[in-house]
Each structure stands twice: as C-alpha cells, then as structure tokens.
C-alpha positions in Angstrom: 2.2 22.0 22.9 2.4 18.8 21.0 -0.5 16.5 21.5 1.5 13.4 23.2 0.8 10.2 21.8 1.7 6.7 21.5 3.7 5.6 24.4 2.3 2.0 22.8 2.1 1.3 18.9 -1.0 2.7 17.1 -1.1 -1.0 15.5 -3.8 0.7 12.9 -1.5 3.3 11.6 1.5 1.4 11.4 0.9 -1.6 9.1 3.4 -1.2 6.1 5.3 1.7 7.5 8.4 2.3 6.3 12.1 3.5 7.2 11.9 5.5 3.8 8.6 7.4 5.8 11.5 9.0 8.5 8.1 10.6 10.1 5.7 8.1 9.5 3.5 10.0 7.5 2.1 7.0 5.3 -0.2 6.3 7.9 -1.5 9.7 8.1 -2.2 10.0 3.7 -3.7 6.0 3.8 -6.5 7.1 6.4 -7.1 10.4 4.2 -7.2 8.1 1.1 -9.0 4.9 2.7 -12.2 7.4 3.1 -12.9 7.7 -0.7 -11.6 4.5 -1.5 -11.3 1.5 1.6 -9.3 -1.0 2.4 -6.8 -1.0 -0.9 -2.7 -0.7 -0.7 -1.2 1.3 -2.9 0.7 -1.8 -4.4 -2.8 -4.0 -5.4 -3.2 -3.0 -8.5 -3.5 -5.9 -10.3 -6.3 -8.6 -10.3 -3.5 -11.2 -11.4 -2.4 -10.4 -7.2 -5.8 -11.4 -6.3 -6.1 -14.1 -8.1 -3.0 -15.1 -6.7 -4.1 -14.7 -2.8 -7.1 -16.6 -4.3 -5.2 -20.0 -5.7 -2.8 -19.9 -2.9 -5.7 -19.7 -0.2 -7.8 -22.3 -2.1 -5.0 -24.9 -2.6 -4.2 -24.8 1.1 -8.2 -25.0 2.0 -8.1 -27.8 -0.2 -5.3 -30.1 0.9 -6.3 -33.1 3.1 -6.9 -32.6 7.1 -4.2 -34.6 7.9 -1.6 -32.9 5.7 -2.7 -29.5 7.3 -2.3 -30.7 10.4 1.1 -32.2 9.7 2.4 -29.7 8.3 3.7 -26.1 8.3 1.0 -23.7 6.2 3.7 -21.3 6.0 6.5 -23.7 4.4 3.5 -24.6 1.9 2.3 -21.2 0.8 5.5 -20.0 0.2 5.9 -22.9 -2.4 2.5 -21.8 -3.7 3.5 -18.3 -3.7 6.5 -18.6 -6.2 4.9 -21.5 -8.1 2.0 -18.7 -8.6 4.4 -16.0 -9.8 6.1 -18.2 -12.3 3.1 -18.8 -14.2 2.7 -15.0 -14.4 5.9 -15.0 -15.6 5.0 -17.4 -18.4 1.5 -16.4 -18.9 1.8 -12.8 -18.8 5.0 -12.3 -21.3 7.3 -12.2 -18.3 5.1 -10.1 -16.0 4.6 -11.4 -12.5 3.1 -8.9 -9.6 6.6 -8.9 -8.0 10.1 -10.9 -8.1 10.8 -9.8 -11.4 14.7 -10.3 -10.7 14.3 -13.8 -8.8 12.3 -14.9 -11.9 15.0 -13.9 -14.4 17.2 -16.3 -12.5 18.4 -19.2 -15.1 17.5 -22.1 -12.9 14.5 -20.6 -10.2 13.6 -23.5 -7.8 10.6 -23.9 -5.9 11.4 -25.1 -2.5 9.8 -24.9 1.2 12.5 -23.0 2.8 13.1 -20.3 0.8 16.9 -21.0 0.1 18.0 -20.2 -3.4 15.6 -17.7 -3.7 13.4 -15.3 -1.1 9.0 -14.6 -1.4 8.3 -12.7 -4.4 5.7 -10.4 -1.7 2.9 -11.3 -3.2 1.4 -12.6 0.1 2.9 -9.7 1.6 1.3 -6.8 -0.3 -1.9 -8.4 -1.7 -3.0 -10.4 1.7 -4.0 -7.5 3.8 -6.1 -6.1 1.1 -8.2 -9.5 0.9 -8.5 -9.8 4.4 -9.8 -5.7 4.0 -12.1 -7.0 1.6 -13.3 -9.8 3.0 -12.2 -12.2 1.1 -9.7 -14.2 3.6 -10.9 -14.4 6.9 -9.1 -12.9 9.9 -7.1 -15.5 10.5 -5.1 -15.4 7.2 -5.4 -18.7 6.3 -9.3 -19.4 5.2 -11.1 -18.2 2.5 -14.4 -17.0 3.3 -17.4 -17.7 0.8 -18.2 -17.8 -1.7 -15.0 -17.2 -2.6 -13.7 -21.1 -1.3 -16.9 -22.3 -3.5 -16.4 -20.3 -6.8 -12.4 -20.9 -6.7 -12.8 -24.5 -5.5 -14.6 -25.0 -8.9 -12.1 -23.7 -11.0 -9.3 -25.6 -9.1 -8.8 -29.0 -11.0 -7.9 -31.9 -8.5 -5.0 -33.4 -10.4 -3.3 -29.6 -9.2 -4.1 -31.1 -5.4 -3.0 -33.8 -5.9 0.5 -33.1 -7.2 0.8 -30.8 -4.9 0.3 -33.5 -1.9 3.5 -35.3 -3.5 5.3 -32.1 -3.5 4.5 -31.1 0.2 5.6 -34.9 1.9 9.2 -33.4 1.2 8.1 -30.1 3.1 10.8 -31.3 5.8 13.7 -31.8 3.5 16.0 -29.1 3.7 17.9 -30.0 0.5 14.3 -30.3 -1.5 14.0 -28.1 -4.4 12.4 -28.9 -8.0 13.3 -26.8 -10.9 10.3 -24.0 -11.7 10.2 -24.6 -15.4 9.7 -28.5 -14.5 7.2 -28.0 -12.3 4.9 -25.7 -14.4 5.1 -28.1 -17.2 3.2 -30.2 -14.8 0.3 -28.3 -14.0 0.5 -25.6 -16.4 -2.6 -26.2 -17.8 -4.6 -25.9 -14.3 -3.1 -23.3 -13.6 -4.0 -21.3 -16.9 -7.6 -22.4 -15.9 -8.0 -21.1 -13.0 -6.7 -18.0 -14.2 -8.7 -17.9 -16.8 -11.4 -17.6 -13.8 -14.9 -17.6 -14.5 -18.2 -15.2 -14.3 -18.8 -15.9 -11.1 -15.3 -14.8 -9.9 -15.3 -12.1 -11.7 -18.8 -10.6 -10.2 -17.7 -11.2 -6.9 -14.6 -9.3 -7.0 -16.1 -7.0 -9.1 -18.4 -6.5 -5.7 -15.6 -6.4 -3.1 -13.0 -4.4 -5.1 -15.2 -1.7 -7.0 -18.8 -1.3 -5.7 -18.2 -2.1 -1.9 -17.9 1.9 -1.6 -20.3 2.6 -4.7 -16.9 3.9 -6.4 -17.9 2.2 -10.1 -20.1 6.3 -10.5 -16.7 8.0 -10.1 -14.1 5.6 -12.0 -16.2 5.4 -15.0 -16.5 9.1 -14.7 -12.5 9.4 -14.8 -12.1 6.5 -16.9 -14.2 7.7 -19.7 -13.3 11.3 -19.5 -9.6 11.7 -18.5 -8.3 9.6 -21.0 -4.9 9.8 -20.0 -5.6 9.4 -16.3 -2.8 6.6 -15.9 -0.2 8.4 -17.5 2.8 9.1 -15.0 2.5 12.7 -15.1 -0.6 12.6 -14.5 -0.9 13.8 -10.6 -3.2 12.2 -8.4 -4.5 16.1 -7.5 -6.0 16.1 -11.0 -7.9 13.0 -10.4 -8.8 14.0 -6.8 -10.2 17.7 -8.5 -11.8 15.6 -11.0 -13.9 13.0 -8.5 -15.1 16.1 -6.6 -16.3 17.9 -9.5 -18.0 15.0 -10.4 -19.5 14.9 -7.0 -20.5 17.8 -7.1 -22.3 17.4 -9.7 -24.6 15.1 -8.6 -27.4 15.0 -6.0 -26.1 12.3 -3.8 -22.4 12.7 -3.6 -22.3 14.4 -0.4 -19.7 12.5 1.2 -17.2 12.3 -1.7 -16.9 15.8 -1.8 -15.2 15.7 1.6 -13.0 13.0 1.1 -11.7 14.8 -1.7 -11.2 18.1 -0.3 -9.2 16.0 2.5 -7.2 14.4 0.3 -6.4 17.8 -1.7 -5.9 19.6 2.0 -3.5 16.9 3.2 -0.8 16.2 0.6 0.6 19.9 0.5 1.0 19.8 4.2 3.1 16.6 4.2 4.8 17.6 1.6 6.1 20.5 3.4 6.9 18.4 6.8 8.7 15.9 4.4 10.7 19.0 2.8 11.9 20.4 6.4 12.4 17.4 7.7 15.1 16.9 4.5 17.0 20.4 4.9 17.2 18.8 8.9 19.0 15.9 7.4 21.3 18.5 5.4 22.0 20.9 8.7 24.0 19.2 11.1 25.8 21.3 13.7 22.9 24.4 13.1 22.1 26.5 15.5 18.0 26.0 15.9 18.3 29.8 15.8 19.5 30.0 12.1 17.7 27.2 11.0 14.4 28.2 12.3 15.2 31.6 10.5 15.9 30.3 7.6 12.5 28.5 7.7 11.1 31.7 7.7 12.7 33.6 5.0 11.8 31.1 2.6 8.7 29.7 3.6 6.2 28.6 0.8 4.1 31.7 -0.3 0.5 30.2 0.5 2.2 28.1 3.7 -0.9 29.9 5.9 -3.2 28.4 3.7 -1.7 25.1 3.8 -1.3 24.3 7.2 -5.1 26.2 7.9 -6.4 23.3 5.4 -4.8 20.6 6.8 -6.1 21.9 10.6 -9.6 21.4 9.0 -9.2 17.7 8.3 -11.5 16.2 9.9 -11.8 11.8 9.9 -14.6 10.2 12.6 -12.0 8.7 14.5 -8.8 10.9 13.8 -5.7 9.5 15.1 -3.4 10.7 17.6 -0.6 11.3 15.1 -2.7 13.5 13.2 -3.4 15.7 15.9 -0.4 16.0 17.0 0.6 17.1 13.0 -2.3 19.9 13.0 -0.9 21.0 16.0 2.3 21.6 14.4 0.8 22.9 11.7 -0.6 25.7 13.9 2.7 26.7 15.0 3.5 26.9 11.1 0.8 28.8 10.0 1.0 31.3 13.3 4.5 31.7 11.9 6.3 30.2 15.4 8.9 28.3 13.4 11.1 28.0 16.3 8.5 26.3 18.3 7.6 23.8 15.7 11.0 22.7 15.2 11.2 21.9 18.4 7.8 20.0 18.4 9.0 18.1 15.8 12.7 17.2 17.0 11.8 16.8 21.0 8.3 15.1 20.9 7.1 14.1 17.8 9.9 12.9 15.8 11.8 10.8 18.4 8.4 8.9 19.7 7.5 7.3 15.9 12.0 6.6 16.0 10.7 4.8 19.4 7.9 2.4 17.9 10.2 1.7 15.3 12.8 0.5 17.7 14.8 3.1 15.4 17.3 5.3 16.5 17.0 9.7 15.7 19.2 10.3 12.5 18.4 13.9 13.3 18.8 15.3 16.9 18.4 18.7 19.1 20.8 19.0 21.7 20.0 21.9 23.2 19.9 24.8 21.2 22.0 22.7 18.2 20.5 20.7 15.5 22.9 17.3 14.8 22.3 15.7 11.8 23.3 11.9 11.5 22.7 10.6 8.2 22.4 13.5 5.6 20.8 12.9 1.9 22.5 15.1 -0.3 19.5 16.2 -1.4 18.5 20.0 -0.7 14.7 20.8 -1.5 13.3 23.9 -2.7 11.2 24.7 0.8 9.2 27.5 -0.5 7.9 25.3 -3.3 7.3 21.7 -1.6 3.9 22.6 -1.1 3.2 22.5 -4.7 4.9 19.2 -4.9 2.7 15.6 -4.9 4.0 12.7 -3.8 1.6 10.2 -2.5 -1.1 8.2 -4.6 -4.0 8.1 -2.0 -5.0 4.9 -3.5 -6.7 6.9 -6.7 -5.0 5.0 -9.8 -4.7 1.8 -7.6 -8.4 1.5 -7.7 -8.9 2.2 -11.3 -6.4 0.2 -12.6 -8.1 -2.9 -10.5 -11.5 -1.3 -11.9 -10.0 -2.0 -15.8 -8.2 -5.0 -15.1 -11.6 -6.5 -14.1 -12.8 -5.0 -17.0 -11.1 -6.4 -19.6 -11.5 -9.4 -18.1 -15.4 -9.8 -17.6 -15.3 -8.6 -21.7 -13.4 -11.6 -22.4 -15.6 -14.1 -20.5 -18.3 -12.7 -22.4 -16.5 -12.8 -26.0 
C-alpha cells in the first residue's frame, strides 16, 4: 500500500513546482541534489542574478523612511527589476539573466505597474536562493550584513536620488519612461556597482561556493573535465566524477553518499516519468493490457533500479518519497498491476489535489482514460538509461567560474 500523504501542502517540496512536473517529482531530485550542493535553483547560474537581487535589495534599503512607508516595495522593485535587466542587456552584449524577448522590444518602458511589459523573473528565480544563502533576510525585503554594508558602498547616491524622483509617480497609472532614457541617466552607477568590489566578491564567494566546502570538488571537475559544461555532457558524469574524487580523499565521507543518491535517484524518475507518458498515450486501456505491456518491455536492469532508489536514504525524507520507494517495490517485485494502481488511485490524484489541478489521466475501474495525450511514445525499456535533471551540478560551477573570472579581474 501507498504510504498516504499530504492531505495539506508539503510547503518544502513544493516551491517552484511545475505543471510540466505532472507527478511532482522536482521536489523529490532538488532534496537528492540540495545534499551535495544547498540551497541553489537550477536557474542561478549566474553572478550577474545575484548581483541583481543585490542592487535591487540595496536601493530599496536605501530609500528614505518615509518613502518606504508611503509606498508600495512591490510597485518599486519591479521598476528596479527591469531597470537591472536592461543594463545587462547593455553591459553584457544583449545578455540579461531573463526577458530576453521583452528587452528586444523597440521602445521597453520602465514603469510601476507592469503594463507594457511583464517581470523579467529575476526576483522570481534568483530571490529564494539569496534568502537560502543568507543574503536577504526572511522577510524578502532586507538585506542582511554585510551584505547592506559592502553593497551600500558601491551604490552611488545620485542613483538614490533619481530614483526618489522616479518613485513619487509610483501611483500614476499612465507613468512610464523610456528604458534607453533612463539608463543614460545612471548608467554609469550602475556599471559601478557591477563592477563590485573585493569585498563582494569574498563574501559571495563564502555563501555561494564554500558554505558546503564544495570549492575541493569544483576545482577537481573544473580543472580535470575540461568539457564539463558542454551540453552533452550528463550530469551522471559529473556526479561519477565528484564521488571518485571523494573517494579519494580521507575526509569525503559524506559526498560519497550524496553522490550515490543522486546516481540511484534519476534512473528511477526517469522510468515513473516514462510510464506516466505511455499513460497519457493509452486512453480507453484496459489496466489489464497496459499493466502487461509494462511487463513485457520493462527496462532490463529495472530490479536494480527501483532496489537503488529504495536505499535512498535523506535525514528527514519526505512523505512523497516514501510513498515513491513504495511504488518502486511493487516495480521491482514485478506487481505491475498493483503499481499502476498506486500511482493512478493514490499517488497521482493527491499532488493533482495540492495543485488545485484536475487528473489528465484517470482509472475508472478496471479502464485507464487518458485526457490530454502528448504524442510522444517513449522507449519504456530504455528510460532508465535516460537523464533528465541537473541536480544542481553545473549550476554551481558555473557560479564557481563566474566568481572566478571576476575576482581575476579585480585583481588585474
């Protein structure tokens, strides 16, 4: 039987799900991952985002009391925001973290309501991370130090100031000034604070790379898989080649296991994601003929699989990962039948219910209806030799050369 779970949200495993993760699975690989490497999303992988969150927070830190108390923070980051990501766009050759099509736009205005043009995400995808970090305090609108101190000094005041003229029109609903205007204005503060300093770059050199002691294990990938940032390059191979490293050394201990997690978790998603697909494609199946067909063409080493992923093992495991090694015991004991019906009768429709989502595949009673099929038919007895999810691997390197580069220039 299906370990039941969540009658309420698991508000730790859902942050960031998605409708593209049918059976909510992201949760399941960002706990796996989030033991080698903390508190990263998959989408920070740039210290230009940082540095964003950074000038956003410290401008609104830094505005007078009585224009924070008059007005909306929300209206005012959102201004800050896009006024952020269209200096990237300048400064980085037309390379801003997000909003790449907004920014193409021939006249992009910077407004406080967000007509004309949405958020880039920036806030969205780089803020949680920070607040992981502890960079921005808990409630999403301070800057804890030294971060306020160090960014505070590399914050001209003329920036503030402007920006006070621009915020007593926060109100007006018609307000909008063009980008390119704007950045003429203060284009030169902002190159300077992202030009940053070696203080800044310590500090988030401390809270993005050494907070887990991970600097050992990226220079041992960065310096000897040169290509490890090519796209073919799986994140298996860089997961094999941290816990050879580990094993290598004398006090490595724990990365060994977070490894051999992260290699013992992927194959078994990939298989639930692969089943849950041919469900998709079998509307008006008997469970009979499906479940049969499961197990004519189940992937060769699919024991193995779902026997690794049963030995998982996290300090505080979550309820939805029980309740996937469970179903993985049905797998590997071969009772296909039974996990079906795990899947479509307890398992499945309970993440459709925290979702306030509706089943696109259902059982009614001994037929499997199918509501919104993908055209897409995957290989079944291969999809455990498929890899899908990033565990947060190249994220973190990327960050770890990005800050790089960076400290190399301060010191040039």
């Amino acid at each position: 039987m299906v370990v039941p779970f969540f009658t309420s949200p698991d508000k730790d495993l859902l942050h960031a799900e998605s409708t593209r993760d049918p059976l909510g699975l992201m949760p399941i690989w960002s706990k796996v991952g989030h033991q080698l490497i903390p508190g990263l999303a998959t989408t920070v992988s740039r210290i230009d985002g940082i540095q964003g969150i950074l000038f956003l927070y410290t401008c609104l830190n830094s505005l007078s009391q009585v224009t924070r108390i008059e007005k909306v923070d929300g209206k005012i980051l959102l201004f800050l925001e896009r006024l952020w990501e269209y200096h990237l766009y300048s400064y980085r050759d037309n390379n801003p973290c997000f909003g790449i099509s907004r920014l193409k736009a021939d006249d992009f205005q910077l407004n406080f309501n967000g007509n004309g043009t949405v958020g880039t995400g920036l806030r969205q995808y780089y803020r949680g991370t920070c607040n992981n970090k502890g960079i921005i305090a808990n409630d999403l609108k301070t800057l804890n130090q030294p971060w306020q101190g160090i960014c505070g000094r590399l914050l001209d005041s003329t920036l503030i100031a402007w920006l006070e003229k621009q915020i007593k029109q926060v109100d007006n609903e018609e307000y909008a000034v063009s980008a390119s205007y704007a950045y003429g204005q203060v284009k030169a503060e902002l190159i300077r604070f992202s030009e940053g300093s070696a203080d800044l770059w310590q500090e988030l050199e401390r809270a993005l790379i050494t907070d887990a002691q991970q600097k050992r294990w990226i220079e041992h990938v960065v310096q000897n898989v040169k290509d490890w940032d090519d796209f073919e390059r799986s994140p298996q191979y860089l997961a094999q080649s941290i816990q050879d490293y580990a094993k290598s050394q004398k006090d490595c201990e724990a990365w060994v296991k977070q490894c051999q997690n992260i290699l013992d978790c992927e194959p078994f998603l990939q298989v639930m994601e692969a089943a849950f697909t041919l469900l998709q494609e079998s509307n008006r199946t008997s469970l009979k003929k499906f479940s049969n067909n499961l197990a004519e063409t189940a992937p060769s080493d699919l024991h193995l699989v779902c026997q690794r992923f049963r030995e998982i093992y996290l300090p505080l495991p979550s309820k939805r990962l029980l309740s996937l090694q469970a179903m993985a015991s049905k797998l590997q004991n071969k009772e296909y039948r039974g996990f079906v019906v795990d899947l479509l009768s307890d398992y499945y429709p309970l993440i459709c219910n925290e979702r306030g989502k509706s089943p696109i595949v259902l059982l009614d009673g001994e037929t499997i209806i199918a509501l919104s099929a993908t055209g897409a038919w995957p290989d079944w007895s291969k999809s455990s030799q498929k890899w899908h999810n990033g565990y947060f691997i190249k994220t973190q390197i990327s960050l770890y050369t990005d800050l790089q580069s960076r400290m190399g220039n301060a010191h040039g």
